[in-house]
C-alpha positions as CSV (number, residue, x, y, z in Angstrom):
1,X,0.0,0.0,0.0
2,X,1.7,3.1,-1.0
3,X,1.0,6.1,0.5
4,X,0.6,8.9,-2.2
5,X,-0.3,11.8,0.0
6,X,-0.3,15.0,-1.0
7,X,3.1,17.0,0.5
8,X,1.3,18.7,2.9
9,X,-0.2,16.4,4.6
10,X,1.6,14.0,7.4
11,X,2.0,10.5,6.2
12,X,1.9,8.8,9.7
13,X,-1.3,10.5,10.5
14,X,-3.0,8.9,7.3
15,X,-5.7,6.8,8.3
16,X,-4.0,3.5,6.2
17,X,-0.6,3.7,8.6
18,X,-2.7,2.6,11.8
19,X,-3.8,-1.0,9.5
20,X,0.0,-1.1,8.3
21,X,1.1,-0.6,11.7
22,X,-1.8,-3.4,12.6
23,X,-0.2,-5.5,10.2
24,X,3.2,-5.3,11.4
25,X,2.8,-5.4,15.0
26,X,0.9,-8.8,13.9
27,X,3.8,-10.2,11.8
28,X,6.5,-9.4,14.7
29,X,3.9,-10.7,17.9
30,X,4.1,-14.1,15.5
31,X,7.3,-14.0,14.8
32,X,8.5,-13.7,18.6
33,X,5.9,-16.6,19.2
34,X,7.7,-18.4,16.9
35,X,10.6,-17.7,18.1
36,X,9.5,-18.7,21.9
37,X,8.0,-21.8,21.2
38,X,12.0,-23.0,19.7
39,X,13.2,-22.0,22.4
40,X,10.7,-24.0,24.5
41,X,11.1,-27.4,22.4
42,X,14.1,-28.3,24.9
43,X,16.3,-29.6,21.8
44,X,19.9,-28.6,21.7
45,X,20.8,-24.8,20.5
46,X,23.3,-26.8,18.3
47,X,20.8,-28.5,16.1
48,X,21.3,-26.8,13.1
49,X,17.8,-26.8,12.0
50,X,16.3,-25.4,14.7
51,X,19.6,-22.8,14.7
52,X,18.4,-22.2,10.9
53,X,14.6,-21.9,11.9
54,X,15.6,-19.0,14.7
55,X,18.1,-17.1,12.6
56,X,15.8,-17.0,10.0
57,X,12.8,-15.4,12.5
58,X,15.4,-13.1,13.8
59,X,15.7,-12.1,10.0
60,X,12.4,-11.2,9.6
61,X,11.9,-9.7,12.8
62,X,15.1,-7.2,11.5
63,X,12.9,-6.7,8.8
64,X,10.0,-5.6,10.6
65,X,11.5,-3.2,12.9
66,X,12.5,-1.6,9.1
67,X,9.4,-1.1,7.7
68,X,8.4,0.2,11.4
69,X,11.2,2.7,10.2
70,X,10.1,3.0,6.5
71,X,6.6,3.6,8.3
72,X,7.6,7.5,10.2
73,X,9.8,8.1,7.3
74,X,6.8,7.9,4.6
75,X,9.2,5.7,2.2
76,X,6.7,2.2,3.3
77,X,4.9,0.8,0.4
78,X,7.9,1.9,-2.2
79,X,10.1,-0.6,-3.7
80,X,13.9,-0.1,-2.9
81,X,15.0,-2.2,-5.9
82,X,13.0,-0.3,-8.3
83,X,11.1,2.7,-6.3
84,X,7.9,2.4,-7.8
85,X,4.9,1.2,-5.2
86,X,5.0,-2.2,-4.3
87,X,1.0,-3.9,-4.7
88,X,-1.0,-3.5,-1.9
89,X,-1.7,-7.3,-2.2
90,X,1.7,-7.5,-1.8
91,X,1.7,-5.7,1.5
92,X,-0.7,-7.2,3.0
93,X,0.8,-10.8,2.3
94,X,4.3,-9.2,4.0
95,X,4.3,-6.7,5.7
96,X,7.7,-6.0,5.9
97,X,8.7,-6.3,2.3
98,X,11.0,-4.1,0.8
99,X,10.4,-5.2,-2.7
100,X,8.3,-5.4,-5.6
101,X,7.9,-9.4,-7.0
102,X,9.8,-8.1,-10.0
103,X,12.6,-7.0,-8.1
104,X,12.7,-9.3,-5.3
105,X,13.3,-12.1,-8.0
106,X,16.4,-10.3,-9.2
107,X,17.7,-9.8,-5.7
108,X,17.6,-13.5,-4.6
């Protein structure tokens, strides 16, 4: 969902950043959920899958707290590969993307 507000007027106080903050605050409660209920499974910190599993939460949990930032700094919703708006289905399927599909594909 970009935001293409007129200059003048504050992007966080646009109705659509309280859902977007919704939407985050969602992904990152799950994600430290996730994250607990490893750490409750008892198994050895040197498994290396679980070790994958939590690295990889702590990824997107990064990733979050940045589109928390991209949120007060009105650049949320804008690609970074190609800086054109990234689809509001998009959004809404992560939160925390940074990219378009187009240029997420390129980057990986």
């Amino acid at each position: 969902m970009s935001l293409d507000l007129p200059l003048t007027e504050s992007r966080t106080d646009h109705p659509a950043v309280d859902q977007i903050r919704q939407r985050l605050e969602h992904a990152r409660t799950t994600r430290v959920a996730q994250l607990k209920a490893l750490d409750d499974t008892g198994q050895s910190p040197d498994d290396h899958l679980l070790a994958n599993q939590r690295d990889s939460i702590k990824r997107v949990l990064t990733e979050i707290e940045e589109a928390f930032a991209r949120v007060e700094d009105g650049t949320y919703g804008t690609c970074m590969g190609c800086a054109k708006p990234v689809p509001a289905e998009r959004l809404e399927i992560l939160p925390h993307t940074r990219y378009c599909v187009s240029c997420q594909s390129r980057a990986a």
